[in-house]
C-alpha positions as CSV (number, residue, x, y, z in Angstrom):
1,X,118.8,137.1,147.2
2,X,121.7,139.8,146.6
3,X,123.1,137.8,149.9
4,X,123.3,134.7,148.5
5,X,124.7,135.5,145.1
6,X,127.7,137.3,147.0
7,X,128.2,134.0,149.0
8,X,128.1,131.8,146.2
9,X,130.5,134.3,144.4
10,X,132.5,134.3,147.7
11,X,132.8,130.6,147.7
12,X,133.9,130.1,143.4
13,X,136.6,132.7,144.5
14,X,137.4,130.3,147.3
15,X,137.6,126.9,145.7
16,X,139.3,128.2,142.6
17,X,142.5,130.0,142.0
18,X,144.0,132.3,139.6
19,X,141.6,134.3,136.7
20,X,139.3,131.7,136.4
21,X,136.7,133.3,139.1
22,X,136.8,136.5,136.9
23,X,135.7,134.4,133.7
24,X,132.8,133.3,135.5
25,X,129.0,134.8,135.4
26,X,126.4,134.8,137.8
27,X,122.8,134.2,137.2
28,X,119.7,133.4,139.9
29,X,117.1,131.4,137.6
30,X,115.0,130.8,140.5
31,X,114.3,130.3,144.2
32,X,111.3,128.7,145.9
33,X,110.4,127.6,149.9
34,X,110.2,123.9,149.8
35,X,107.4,122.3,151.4
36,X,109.6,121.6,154.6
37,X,110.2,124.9,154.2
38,X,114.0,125.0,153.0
39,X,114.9,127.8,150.7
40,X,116.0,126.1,147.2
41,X,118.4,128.4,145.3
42,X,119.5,128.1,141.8
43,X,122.0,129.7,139.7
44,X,123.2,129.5,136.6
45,X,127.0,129.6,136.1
46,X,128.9,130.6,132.6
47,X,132.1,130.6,131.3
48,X,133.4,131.3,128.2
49,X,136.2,128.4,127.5
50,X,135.3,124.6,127.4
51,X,138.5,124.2,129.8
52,X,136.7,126.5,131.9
53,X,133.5,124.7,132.1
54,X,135.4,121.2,133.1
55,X,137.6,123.1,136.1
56,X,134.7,124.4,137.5
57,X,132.9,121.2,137.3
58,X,135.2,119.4,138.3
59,X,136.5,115.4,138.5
60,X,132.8,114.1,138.9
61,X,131.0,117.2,139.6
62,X,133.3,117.6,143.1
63,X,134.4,121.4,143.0
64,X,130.7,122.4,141.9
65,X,129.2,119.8,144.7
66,X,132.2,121.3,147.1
67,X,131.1,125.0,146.4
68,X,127.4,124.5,146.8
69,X,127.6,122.4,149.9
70,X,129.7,125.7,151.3
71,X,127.0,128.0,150.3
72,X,124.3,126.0,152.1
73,X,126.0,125.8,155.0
74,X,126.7,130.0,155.1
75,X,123.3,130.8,153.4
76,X,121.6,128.1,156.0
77,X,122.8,130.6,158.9
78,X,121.5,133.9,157.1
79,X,118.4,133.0,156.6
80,X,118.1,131.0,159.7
81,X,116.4,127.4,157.5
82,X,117.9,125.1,155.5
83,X,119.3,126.0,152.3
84,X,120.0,123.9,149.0
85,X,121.6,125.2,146.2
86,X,121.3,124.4,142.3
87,X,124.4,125.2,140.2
88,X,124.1,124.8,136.9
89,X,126.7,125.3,134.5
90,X,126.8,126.8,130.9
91,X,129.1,127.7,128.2
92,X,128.6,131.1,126.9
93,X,129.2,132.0,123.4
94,X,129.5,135.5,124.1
95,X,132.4,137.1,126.5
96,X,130.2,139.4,128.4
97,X,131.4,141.7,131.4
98,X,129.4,141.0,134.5
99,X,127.4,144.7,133.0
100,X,126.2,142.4,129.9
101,X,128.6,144.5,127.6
102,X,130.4,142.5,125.3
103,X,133.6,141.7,125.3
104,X,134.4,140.2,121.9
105,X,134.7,142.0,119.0
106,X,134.3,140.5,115.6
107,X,136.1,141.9,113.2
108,X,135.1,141.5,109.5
109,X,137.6,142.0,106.5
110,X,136.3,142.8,103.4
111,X,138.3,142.0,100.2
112,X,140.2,144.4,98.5
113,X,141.4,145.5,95.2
């Protein structure tokens, strides 16, 4: 499954511009052979701005439909069978680096004298 997270990372860098790939997790929640024996895919895509979330979506769910149609179509020829990808996507609350360090630090001032 490395291969297919790399061409669904591929494909966000394709179909959006600028930092907003960078912003963006990766996480494979599942994957399962179908009973016509397609390979279902899902993953679970963060970010950690609401603006984020809604370019990513998209109007109507089209740039998330767009880059999971892409993926089937270059994950259907790796593993040779017909491929559908899930994206789901989340808003973190938590900047993490794609390690799982965080990237936010909260700073706490006390009162003073």
């Amino acid at each position: 499954l490395k291969k297919a997270h790399e061409i669904i990372r591929e494909k966000i860098f394709t179909y959006l511009n600028q930092e907003i790939p960078y912003q963006i997790t990766q996480e494979t929640v599942g994957w399962r052979i179908q009973a016509d024996n397609s390979l279902c895919i899902e993953q679970r895509l963060s970010c950690a701005r609401k603006s984020q979330k809604a370019i990513l979506i998209g109007r109507s769910g089209e740039v998330l439909r767009t880059i999971a149609m892409a993926s089937e179509r270059d994950l259907a020829k790796v593993f040779q069978r017909k491929v559908q990808v899930q994206l789901r996507v989340a808003r973190r609350l938590h900047a993490f680096d794609q390690d799982g360090t965080i990237r936010v630090l909260i700073i706490i001032k006390t009162p003073t004298d």
